[in-house]
C-alpha positions in Angstrom: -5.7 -10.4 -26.9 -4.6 -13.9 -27.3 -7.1 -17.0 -26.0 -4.6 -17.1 -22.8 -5.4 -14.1 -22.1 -8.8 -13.9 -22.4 -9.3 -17.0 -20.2 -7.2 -15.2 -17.6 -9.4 -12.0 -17.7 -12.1 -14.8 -16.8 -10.8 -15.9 -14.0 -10.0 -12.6 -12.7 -13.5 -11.7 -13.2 -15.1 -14.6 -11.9 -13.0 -14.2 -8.8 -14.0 -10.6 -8.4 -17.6 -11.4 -8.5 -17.3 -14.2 -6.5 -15.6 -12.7 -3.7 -18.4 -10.3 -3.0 -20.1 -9.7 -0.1 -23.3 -9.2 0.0 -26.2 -8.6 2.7 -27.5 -12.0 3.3 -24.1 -14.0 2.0 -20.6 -13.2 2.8 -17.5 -14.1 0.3 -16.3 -17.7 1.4 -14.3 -18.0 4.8 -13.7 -20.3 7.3 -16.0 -18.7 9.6 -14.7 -19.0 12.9 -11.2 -17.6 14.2 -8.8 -20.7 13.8 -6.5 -19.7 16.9 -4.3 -22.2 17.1 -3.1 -22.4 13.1 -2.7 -18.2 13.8 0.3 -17.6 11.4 3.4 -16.6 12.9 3.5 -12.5 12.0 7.5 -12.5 11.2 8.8 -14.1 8.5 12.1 -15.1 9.3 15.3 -17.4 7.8 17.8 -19.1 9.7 20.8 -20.1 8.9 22.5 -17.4 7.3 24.3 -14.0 7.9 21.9 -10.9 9.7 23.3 -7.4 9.7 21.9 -5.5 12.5 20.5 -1.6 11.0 20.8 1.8 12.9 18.1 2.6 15.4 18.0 6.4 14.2 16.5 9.2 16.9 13.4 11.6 15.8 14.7 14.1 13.7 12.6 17.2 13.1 13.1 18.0 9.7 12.6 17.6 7.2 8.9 18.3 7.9 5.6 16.6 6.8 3.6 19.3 4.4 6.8 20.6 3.0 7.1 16.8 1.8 4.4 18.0 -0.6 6.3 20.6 -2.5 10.1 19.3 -3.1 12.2 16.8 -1.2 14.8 17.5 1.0 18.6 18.0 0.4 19.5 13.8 -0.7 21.5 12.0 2.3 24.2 9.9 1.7 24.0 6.1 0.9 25.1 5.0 3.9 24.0 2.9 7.1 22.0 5.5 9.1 20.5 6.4 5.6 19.4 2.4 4.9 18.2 2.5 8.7 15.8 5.5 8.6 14.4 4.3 5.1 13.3 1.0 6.5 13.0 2.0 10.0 10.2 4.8 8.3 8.6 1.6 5.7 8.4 -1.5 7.1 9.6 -1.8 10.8 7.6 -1.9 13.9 6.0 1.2 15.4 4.8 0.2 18.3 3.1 -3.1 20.5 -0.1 -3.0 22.4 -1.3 -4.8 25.2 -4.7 -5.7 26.9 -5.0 -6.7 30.8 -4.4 -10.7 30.7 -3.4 -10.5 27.3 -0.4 -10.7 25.2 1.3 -8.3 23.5 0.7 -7.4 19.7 2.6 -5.6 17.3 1.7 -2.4 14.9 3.6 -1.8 11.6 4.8 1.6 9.9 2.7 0.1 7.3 -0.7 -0.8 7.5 -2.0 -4.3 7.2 -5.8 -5.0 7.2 -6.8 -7.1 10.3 -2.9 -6.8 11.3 -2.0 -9.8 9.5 1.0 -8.2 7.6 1.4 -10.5 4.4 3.7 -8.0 3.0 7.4 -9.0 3.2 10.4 -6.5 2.2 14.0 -7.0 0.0 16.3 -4.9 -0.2 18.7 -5.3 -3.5 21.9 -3.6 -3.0 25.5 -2.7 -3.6 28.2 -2.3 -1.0 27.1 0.7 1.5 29.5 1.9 3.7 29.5 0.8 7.3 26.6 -1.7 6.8 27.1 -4.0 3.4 30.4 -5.4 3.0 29.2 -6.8 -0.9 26.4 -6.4 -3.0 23.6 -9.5 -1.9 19.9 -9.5 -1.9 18.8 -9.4 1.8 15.0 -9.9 3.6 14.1 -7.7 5.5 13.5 -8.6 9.5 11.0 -6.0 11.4 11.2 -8.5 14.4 14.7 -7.3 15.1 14.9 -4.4 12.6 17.7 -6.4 11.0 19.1 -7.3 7.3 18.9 -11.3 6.9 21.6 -12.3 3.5 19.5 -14.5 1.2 21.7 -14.2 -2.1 24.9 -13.0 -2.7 25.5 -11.1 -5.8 29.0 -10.4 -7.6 30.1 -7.0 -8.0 29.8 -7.6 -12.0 26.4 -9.0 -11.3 25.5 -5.9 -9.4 26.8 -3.7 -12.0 24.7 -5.5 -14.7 21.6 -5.4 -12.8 22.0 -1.7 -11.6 22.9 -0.6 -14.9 20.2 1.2 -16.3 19.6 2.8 -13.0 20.9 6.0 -11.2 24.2 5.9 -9.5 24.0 5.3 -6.2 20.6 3.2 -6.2 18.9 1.1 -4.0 15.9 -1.9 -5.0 13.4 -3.0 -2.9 11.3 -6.2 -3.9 7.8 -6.6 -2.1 6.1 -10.1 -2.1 2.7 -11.3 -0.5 2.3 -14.1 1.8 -1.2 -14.9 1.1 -1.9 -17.8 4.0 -1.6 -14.8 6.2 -4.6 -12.9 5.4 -6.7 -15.9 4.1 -6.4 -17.6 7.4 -8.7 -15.2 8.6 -10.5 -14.1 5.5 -10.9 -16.7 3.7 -11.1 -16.4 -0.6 -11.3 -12.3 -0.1 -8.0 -12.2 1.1 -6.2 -12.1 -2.2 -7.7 -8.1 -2.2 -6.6 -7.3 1.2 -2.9 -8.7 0.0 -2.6 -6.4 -2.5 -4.3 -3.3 -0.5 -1.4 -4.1 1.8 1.1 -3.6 -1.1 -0.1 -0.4 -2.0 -0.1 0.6 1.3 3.6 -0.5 1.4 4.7 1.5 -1.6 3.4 4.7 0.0 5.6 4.0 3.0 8.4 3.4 1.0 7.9 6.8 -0.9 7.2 8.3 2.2 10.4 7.1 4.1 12.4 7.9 1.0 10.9 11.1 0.7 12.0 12.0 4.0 15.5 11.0 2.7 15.6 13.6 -0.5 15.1 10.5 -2.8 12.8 8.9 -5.4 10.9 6.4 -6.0 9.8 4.5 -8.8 8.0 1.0 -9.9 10.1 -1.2 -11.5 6.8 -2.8 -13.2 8.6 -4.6 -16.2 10.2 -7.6 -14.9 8.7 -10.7 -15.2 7.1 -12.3 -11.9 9.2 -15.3 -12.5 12.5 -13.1 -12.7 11.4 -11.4 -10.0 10.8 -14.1 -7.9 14.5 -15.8 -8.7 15.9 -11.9 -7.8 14.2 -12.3 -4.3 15.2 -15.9 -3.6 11.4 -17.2 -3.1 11.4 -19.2 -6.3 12.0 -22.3 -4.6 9.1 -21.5 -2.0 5.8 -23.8 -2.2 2.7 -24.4 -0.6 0.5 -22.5 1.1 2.7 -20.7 2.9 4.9 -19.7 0.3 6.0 -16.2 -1.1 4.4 -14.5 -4.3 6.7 -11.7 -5.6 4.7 -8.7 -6.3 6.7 -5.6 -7.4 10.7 -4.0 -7.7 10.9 -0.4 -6.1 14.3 1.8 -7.7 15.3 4.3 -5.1 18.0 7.0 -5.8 18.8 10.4 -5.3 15.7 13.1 -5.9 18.1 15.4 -7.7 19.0 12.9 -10.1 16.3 12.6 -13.1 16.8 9.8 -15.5 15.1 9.8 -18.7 14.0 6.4 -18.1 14.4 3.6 -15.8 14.2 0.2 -17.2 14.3 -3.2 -15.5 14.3 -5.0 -19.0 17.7 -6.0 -19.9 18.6 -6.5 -16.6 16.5 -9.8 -16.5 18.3 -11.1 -19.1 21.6 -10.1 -18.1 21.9 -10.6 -14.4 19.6 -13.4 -13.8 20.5 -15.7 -16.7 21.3 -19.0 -16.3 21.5 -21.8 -13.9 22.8 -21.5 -10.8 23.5 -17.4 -11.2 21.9 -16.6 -7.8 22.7 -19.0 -4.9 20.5 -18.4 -2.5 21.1 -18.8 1.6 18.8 -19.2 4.5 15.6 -21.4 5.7 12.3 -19.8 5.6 10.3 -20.3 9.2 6.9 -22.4 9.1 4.3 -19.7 10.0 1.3 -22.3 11.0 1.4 -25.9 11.7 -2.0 -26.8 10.0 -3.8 -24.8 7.0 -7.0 -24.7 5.2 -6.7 -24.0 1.8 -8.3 -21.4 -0.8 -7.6 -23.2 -4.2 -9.4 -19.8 -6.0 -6.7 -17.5 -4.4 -3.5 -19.7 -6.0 -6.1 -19.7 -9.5 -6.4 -15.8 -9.5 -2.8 -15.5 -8.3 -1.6 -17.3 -11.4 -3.8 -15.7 -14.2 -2.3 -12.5 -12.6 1.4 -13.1 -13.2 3.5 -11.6 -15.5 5.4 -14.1 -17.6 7.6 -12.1 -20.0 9.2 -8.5 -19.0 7.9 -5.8 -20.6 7.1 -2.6 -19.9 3.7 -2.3 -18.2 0.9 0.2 -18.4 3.3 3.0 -20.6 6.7 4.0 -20.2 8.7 4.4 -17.2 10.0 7.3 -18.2 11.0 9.8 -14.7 9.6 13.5 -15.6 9.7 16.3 -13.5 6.2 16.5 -11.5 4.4 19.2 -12.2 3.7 21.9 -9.9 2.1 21.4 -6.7 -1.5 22.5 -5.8 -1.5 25.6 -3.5 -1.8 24.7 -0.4 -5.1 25.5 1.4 -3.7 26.2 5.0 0.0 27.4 6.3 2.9 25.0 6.3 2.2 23.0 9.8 5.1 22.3 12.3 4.8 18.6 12.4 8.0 16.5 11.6 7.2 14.0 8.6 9.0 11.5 10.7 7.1 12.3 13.7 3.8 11.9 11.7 4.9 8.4 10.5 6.1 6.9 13.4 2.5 7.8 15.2 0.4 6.8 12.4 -2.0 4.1 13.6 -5.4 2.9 12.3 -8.7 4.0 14.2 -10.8 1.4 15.6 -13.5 3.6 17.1 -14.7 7.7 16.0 -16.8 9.5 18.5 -19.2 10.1 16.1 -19.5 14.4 17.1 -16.3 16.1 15.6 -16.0 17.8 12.8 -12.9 18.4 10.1 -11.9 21.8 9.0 -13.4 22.5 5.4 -9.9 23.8 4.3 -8.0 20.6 5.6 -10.6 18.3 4.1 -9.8 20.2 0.4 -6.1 19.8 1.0 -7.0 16.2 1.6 -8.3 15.7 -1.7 -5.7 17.6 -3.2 -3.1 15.3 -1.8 -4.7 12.6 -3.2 -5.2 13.7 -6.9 -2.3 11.8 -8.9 0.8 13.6 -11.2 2.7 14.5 -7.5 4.4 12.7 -4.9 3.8 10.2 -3.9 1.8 9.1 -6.8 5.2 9.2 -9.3 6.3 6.1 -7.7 3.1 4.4 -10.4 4.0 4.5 -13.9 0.4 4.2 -15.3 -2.3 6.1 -15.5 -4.4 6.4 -12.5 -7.8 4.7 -12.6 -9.2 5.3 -9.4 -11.5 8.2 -8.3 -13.0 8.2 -4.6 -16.7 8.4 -3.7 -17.2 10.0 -0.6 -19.6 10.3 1.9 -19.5 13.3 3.7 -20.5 13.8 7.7 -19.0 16.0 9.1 -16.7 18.6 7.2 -17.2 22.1 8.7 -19.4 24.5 6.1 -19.8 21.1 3.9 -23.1 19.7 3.3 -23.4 16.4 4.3 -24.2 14.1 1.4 -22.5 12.5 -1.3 -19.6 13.4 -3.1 -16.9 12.8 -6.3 -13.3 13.6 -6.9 -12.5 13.1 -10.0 -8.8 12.2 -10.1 -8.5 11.9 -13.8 -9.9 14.3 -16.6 -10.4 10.7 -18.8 -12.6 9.4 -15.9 -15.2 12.3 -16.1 -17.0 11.3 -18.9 -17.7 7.8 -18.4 -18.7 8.8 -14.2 -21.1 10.4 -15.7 -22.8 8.1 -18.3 -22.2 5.8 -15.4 -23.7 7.1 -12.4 -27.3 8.1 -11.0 -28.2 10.4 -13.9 -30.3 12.0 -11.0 -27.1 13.2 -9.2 -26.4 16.5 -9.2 -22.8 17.3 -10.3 -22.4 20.6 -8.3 -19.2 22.6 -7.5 -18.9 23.1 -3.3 -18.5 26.2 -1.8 -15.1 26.8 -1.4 -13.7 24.1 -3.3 -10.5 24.9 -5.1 -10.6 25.9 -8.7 -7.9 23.4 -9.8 -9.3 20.4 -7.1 -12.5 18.4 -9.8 -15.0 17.7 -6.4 -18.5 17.7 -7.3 -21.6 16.9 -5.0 -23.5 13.9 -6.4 -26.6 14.4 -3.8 -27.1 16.5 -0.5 -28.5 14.3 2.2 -27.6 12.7 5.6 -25.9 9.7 4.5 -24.2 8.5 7.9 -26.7 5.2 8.0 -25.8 4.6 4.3 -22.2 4.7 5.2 -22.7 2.0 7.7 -24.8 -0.1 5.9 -22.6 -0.4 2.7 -19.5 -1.3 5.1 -20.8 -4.3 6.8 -23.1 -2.0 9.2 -19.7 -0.8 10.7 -20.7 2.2 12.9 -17.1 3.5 12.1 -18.0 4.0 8.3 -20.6 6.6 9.9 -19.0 8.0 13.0 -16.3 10.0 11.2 -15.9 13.3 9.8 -16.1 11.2 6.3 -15.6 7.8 4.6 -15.0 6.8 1.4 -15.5 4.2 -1.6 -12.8 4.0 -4.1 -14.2 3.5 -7.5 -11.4 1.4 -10.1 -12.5 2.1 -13.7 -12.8 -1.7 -13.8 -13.9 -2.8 -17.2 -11.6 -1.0 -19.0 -8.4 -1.4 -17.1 -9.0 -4.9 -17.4 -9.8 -5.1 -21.4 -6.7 -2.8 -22.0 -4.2 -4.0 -19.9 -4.9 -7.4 -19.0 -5.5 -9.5 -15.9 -2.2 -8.3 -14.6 -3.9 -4.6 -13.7 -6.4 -6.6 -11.5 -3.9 -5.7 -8.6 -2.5 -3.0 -9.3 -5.6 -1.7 -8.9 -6.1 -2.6 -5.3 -1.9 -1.2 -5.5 -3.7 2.0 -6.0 -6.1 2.6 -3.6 -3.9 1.5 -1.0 -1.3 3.9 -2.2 -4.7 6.5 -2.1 -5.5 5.0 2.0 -1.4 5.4 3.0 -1.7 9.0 2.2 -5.2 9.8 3.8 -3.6 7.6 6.8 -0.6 10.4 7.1 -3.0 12.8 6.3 -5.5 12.2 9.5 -2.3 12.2 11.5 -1.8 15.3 10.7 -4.7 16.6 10.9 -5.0 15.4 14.7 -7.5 12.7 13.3 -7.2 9.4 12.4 -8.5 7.1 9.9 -8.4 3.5 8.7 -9.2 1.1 5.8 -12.2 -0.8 5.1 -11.9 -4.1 3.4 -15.3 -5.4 4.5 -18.2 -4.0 2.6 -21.4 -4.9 0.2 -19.9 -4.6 -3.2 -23.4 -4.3 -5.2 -25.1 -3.0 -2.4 -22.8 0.1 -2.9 -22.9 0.1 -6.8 -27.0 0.6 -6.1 -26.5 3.4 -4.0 -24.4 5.1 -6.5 -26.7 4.0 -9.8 -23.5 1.3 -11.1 -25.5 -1.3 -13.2 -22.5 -3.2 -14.8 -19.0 -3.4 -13.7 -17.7 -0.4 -15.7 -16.5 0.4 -12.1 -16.5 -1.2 -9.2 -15.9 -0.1 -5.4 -12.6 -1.4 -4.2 -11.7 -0.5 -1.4 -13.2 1.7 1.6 -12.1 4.1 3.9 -12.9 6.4 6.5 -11.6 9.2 8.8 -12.5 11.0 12.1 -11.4 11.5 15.3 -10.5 8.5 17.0 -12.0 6.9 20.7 -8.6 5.4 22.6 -8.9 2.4 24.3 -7.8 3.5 28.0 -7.6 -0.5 28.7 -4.8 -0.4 26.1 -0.9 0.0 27.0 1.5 1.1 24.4 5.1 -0.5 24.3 7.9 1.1 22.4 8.6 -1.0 19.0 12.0 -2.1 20.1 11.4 -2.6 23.6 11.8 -6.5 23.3 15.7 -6.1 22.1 16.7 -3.6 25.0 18.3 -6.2 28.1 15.8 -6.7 30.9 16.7 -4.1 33.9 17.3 -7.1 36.1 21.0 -8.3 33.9 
């Protein structure tokens, strides 16, 4: 590793460990709510062309569990198909309202605190009845609409397309980081990227439902990737950080490899290639700045393409698990469109033993959605368990990678017990660590949150941290967060399904929960938490269809 790179592993460290929390000190934030510099949740640019996408009705199949085992028949590449995928990713799905209060949105995907720093592209050629010419267009949840930010030439197209399946789509995600650190100050960089994990599971989701693929682009450089999405000229706080390039295409169609590398250097070459139209919004009028987020932001970036973390060869998944219970009747769509994150559990129900297996099942990587990744997985989940019927409450591991075993072990409480539960699959690597009422423990690790304790079980998930970071580079550091939040949007679906709910836990006592689990150095480190349960409704609450706000008021 060259001296560059080493003082970039620094940084990322040093930001890591300073961004704790910990009982008596909490990472740095501005530490009140900042009402009036709230950021504006919708990105938006004016001044250029919008193309208004299909509103599509419920459909009942395909349907969710059967998601699991093969995707359905591959729909056309056309305008209700570009509708449903975005509609199902990144739209609205649903508002909420308080008594004297104003109205507040919910995404398809999951933000933590609601914040939304995640923003959508969609790179495309012509699609019948909806793009008249290939361009490079954000997407607009606000109106569920396609705003033009670069046009591309056909040949341009063509050359950056051309490694890929035929018919293809991109996506781009970036990260607005003002958005979250308004509100959370220097830990806000995590939450960013737990966002953009969460995003890529609705987008393999969505496409899912569409009987196509998906599959991480990870080798373009950051700064290619940022001229592709026309947010190169962005600065300031406020500005957009290109995170990742998603290839979508037909499920039947398996490539031997997808690769973004010579497309760089082909379609984005030289001055002036991509001319980009539209004004981005101003989401605040005042800021407060977190100089360490912009410092861990850059040591992250990728400055050459290159393929990252292995090749990005496509191969056939292997077989799913068995399922432990009978296909269920719920629609995938259906299951999406309700998902919504828990902010209460009644603290009494319990979760079937045989859905909580199938849970962890779902979770273990080598199937949909986990494909989309193309490198190894390197987080495992500690749970702790509450409530699971014929489960003894106490701790518990799944292992989600045979390489991980080995060092859990030499890692962890050498007191815990490593025992097989009843029941347990054969083929599912779930081992009890320690039998014992752990609710209060729960609580105490996530910020004495009585929702960490209240559900039928919650979650730490464990990134095998040191090495990650001395094989791959600072650039891992968040794609690691990429991965548990890809981990969260399945358990979210999952709940839903299950007639539970669940929601992610950003707030928690880093070291606090390394003790618990016998963690002396940071071979691994808990990045994320998570819990689910049955939920307690607001009745106080009114729900508002998402696209309420564009139907005309009864009175025109």
């Amino acid at each position: 590793m060259t001296e560059e790179g080493r003082h970039k592993l620094q940084i990322v460290r040093d930001y890591h460990q300073r961004t704790k929390h910990h009982p008596d000190r909490y990472a740095a934030s501005l530490g009140y709510m900042d009402w009036e510099n709230q950021p504006d949740p919708f990105r938006s640019f004016a001044d250029t062309e919008y193309i208004d996408l299909p509103h599509p009705p419920l459909r009942d199949q395909p349907g969710y569990d059967g998601l699991f085992f093969r995707p359905p028949k591959p729909v056309a590449l056309d305008a209700e198909g570009v509708g449903r995928l975005l509609y199902h990713s990144l739209a609205l799905s649903a508002w909420k309202q308080a008594p004297m209060r104003r109205p507040w949105s919910l995404r398809i995907n999951p933000s933590s605190g609601d914040l939304h720093p995640t923003e959508g592209y969609l790179i495309s050629g012509p699609v019948p009845g909806l793009i008249p010419q290939p361009g490079v267009y954000h997407y607009a949840p606000f109106r569920h609409q396609l705003e033009l930010r670069c046009r591309l030439s056909d040949r341009q197209w063509q050359q950056l397309s051309g490694n890929l399946p035929a018919p293809c789509l991109l996506l781009g995600l970036s990260s607005i980081y003002w958005r979250e650190s308004w509100k959370y100050g220097e830990r806000a960089f995590r939450y960013c990227h737990h966002d953009v994990g969460h995003a890529l599971g609705a987008i393999a989701f969505a496409a899912r439902t569409l009987g196509w693929r998906t599959r991480l682009l990870d080798g373009i450089a950051d700064t290619d990737l940022n001229r592709l999405l026309g947010i190169h000229g962005q600065s300031g706080i406020e500005a957009e950080h290109g995170e990742c390039l998603v290839a979508l295409f037909p499920a039947g169609i398996l490539p031997a490899e997808l690769s973004f590398q010579d497309l760089t250097a082909q379609g984005l070459a030289g001055p002036g290639n991509l001319a980009c139209l539209g004004r981005p919004n101003r989401l605040s009028r005042d800021h407060h700045g977190w100089p360490v987020i912009e410092e861990v932001a850059r040591a992250v970036r990728r400055e050459t393409a290159g393929i990252f973390g292995g090749s990005t060869a496509v191969k056939v998944s292997p077989p799913a698990l068995p399922d432990m219970l009978p296909l269920r009747p719920h629609g995938a769509e259906q299951i999406i469109r309700q998902r919504r994150s828990a902010v209460d559990m009644d603290g009494s129900s319990f979760l079937d033993r045989d859905v909580f297996y199938q849970m962890m099942q779902r979770i273990l990587p080598g199937h949909f959605p986990f494909t989309v990744l193309p490198w190894q997985p390197r987080i495992s989940p500690i749970l702790f368990v509450h409530r699971v019927e014929n489960l003894e409450p106490g701790i518990y591991l799944l292992v989600r990678s045979a390489a991980h075993e080995s060092s859990l072990r030499r890692a962890l409480n050498q007191e815990f017990e490593w025992l097989r539960p009843s029941g347990c699959p054969l083929e599912l690597p779930f081992y009890r660590l320690l039998a014992a009422d752990v609710i209060e423990a729960a609580k105490a690790v996530s910020c004495h949150q009585d929702i960490a304790g209240d559900g039928a079980f919650s979650l730490g998930m464990l990134a095998e941290f040191h090495a990650a970071l001395a094989e791959q580079g600072a650039a891992i550091y968040p794609r690691l967060f990429w991965e548990c939040g890809l981990i969260g949007q399945v358990l979210y679906l999952e709940a839903e399904a299950a007639g539970m709910r669940s929601t992610g836990i950003g707030c928690f006592f880093d070291d606090a929960m390394h003790r618990i689990l016998g963690l002396a150095d940071s071979t691994w480190q808990s990045l994320y938490h998570f819990t689910v349960g049955a939920p307690v409704e607001d009745p106080r609450l009114q729900t508002i269809a998402p696209y309420a706000h564009l139907q005309p008021s009864p009175d025109r």
